[in-house]
C-alpha positions in Angstrom: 96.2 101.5 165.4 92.9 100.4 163.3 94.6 98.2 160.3 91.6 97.3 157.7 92.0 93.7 156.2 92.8 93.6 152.5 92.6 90.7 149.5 95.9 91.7 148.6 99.5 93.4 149.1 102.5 94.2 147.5 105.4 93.9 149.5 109.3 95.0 148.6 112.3 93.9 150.3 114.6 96.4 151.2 117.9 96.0 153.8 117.0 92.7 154.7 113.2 93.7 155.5 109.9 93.4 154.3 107.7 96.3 153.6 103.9 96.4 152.7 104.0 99.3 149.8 100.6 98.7 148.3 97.0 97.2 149.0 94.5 96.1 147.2 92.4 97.4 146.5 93.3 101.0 146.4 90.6 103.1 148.1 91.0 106.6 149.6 89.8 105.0 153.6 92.7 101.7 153.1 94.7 102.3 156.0 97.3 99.6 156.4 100.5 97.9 158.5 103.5 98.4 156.3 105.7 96.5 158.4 103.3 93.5 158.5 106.2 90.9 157.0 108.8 92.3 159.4 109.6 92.0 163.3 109.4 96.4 163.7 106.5 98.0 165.4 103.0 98.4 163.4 103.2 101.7 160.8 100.3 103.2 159.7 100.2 103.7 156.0 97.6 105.2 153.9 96.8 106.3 150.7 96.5 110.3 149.4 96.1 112.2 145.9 94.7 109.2 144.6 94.1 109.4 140.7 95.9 112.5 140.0 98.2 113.6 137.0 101.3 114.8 137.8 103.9 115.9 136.3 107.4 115.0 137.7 111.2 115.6 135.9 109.3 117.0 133.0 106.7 113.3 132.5 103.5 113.7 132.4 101.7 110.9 134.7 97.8 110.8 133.9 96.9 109.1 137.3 99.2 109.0 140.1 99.1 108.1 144.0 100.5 109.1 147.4 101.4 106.4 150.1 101.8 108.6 153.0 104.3 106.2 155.6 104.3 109.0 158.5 104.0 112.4 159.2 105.1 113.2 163.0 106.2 116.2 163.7 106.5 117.1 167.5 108.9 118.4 170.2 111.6 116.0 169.7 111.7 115.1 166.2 110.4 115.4 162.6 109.9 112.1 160.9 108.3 112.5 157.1 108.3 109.9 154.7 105.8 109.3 150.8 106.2 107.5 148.1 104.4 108.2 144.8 103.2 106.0 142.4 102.0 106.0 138.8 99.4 103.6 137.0 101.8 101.4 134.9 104.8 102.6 135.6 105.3 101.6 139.6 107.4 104.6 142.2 108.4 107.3 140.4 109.2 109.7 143.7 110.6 109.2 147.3 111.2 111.0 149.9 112.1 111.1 153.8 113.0 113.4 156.4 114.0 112.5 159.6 115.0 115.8 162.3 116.3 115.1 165.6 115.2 118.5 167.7 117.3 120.1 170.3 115.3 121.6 172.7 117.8 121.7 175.7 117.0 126.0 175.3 113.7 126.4 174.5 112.6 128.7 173.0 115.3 128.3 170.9 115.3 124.4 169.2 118.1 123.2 167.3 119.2 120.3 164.9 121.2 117.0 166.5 121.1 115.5 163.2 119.1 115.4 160.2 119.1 113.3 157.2 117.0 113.8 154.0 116.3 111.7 150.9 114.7 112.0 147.5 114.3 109.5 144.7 113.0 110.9 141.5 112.3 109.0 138.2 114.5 110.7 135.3 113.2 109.0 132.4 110.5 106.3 131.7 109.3 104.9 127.9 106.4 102.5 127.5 
């Protein structure tokens, strides 16, 4: 995995672990480790939609981001997982999908397990 440097990061703590969110600054090429302040293996993040309005739960966001965390989809599982973020507000939307593939038939494949999750901002005031 290519990682660029950056000036600077945000980072957020969640279940005992570190997580690089954000760079600085905020380009369409930043590519960066998100588990940099943690002992897991490296993660590619990067960043998508950058500077787009959206509107999300009925709130109009003027400029908005996607931090893409990983995308794999292949023959044994489906791992998705963004977060979206709006200029002065911080993550309004989450969401993961992890799909653990049986293909002891093929061409038939089935679900072991699957979990999905969505966080989605339901009200925001300035």
């Amino acid at each position: 995995m290519d990682f660029q440097p950056h000036h600077y990061q945000s980072g957020e703590k969640e279940e005992n672990s570190t997580y690089v969110k954000l760079v600085f600054p905020i380009t369409s090429s930043a590519t960066w480790n998100g588990n940099l302040l943690n002992n897991f293996d490296p993660k590619l993040y990067e960043y998508q939609n950058l500077h787009q309005p959206l509107i999300l739960a009925g709130i109009n966001f003027d400029s908005t981001l996607t931090v893409l965390q990983i995308d794999d989809d292949n023959f044994i599982e489906t791992m998705y997982e963004i977060e979206k973020y709006a200029t002065g507000v911080g993550m309004i939307y989450k969401e993961q999908i992890f799909i653990e593939k049986d293909n002891t038939q093929p061409p038939l494949v089935g679900i072991l397990s699957q979990r999905l999750y969505k966080e989605t901002i339901v009200s925001w005031s300035n």
